[in-house]
C-alpha positions in Angstrom: 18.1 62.0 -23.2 21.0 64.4 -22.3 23.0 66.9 -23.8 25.7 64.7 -24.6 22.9 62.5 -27.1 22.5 66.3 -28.9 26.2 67.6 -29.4 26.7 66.0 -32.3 24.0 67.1 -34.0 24.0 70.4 -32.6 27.7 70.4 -34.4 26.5 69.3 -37.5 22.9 71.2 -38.1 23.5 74.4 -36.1 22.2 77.9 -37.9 25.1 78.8 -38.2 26.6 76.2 -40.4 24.0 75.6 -42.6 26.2 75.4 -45.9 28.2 72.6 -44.4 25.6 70.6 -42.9 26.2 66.5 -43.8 24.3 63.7 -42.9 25.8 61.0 -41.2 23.7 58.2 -41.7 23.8 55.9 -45.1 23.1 52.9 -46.1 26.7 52.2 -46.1 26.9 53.6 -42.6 24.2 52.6 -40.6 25.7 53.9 -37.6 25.1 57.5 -38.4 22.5 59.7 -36.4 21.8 62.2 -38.4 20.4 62.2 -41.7 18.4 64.7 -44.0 15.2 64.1 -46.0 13.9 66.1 -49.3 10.2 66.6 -49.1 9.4 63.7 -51.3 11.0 61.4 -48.9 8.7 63.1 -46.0 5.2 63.4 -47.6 6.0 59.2 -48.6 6.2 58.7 -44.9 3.0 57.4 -43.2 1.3 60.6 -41.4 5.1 62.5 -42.6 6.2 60.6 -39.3 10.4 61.5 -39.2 10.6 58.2 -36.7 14.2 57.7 -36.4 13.4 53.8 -36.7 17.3 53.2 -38.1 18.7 54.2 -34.2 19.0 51.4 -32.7 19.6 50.9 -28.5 22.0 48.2 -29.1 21.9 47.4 -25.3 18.3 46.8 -25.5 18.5 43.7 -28.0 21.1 41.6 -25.6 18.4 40.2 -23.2 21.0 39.6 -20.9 22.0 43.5 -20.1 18.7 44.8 -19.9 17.5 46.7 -16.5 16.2 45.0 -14.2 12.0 45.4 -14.8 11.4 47.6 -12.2 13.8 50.1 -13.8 11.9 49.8 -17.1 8.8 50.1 -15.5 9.7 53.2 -13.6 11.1 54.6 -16.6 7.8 53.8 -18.7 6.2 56.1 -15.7 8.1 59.0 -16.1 7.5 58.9 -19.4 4.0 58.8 -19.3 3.7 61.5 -16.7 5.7 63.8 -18.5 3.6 63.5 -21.6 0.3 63.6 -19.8 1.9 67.1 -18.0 2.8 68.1 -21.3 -0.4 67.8 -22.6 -2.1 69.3 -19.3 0.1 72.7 -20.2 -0.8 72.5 -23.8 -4.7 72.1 -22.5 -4.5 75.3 -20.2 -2.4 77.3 -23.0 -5.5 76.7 -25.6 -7.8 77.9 -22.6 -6.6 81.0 -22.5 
């Protein structure tokens, strides 16, 4: 994830705008990235999980563009590691 995956939303939900903050996600526009949720909509949610299941890598469901498997594979890696450091950090901020 970059910067450039957070502009708009940093456009549309930043402090100070928060009287004209708007969703752009609907049913009728499933394109949308951002959306908001009232706290019935949350606490219905399994575990309140805000999974952003509606975002969808379109380049990941054409088979035929996907990286090659040792790009995936590397990438599954790094992710991995950087949880695991995160939690090492977490682990020696509750020792202390």
């Amino acid at each position: 994830m970059t910067m450039q995956h957070l502009e708009e939303f940093i456009k549309l939900y930043n402090s100070e705008n928060l009287d004209k903050r708007n969703e752009t996600w609907s049913e009728e526009n499933e394109e949308g990235r951002w959306r908001k949720y009232n706290y019935d909509d949350i606490i219905a949610r399994d575990k309140t999980s805000l999974d952003i299941f509606w975002i969808k890598d379109k380049s990941l469901t054409d088979l035929d563009n996907l990286p090659d498997p040792d790009i995936l594979a590397n990438d599954i890696i790094e992710n991995i590691e950087s949880g695991l450091n995160a939690f090492k950090e977490i682990m020696l901020d509750l020792k202390k």
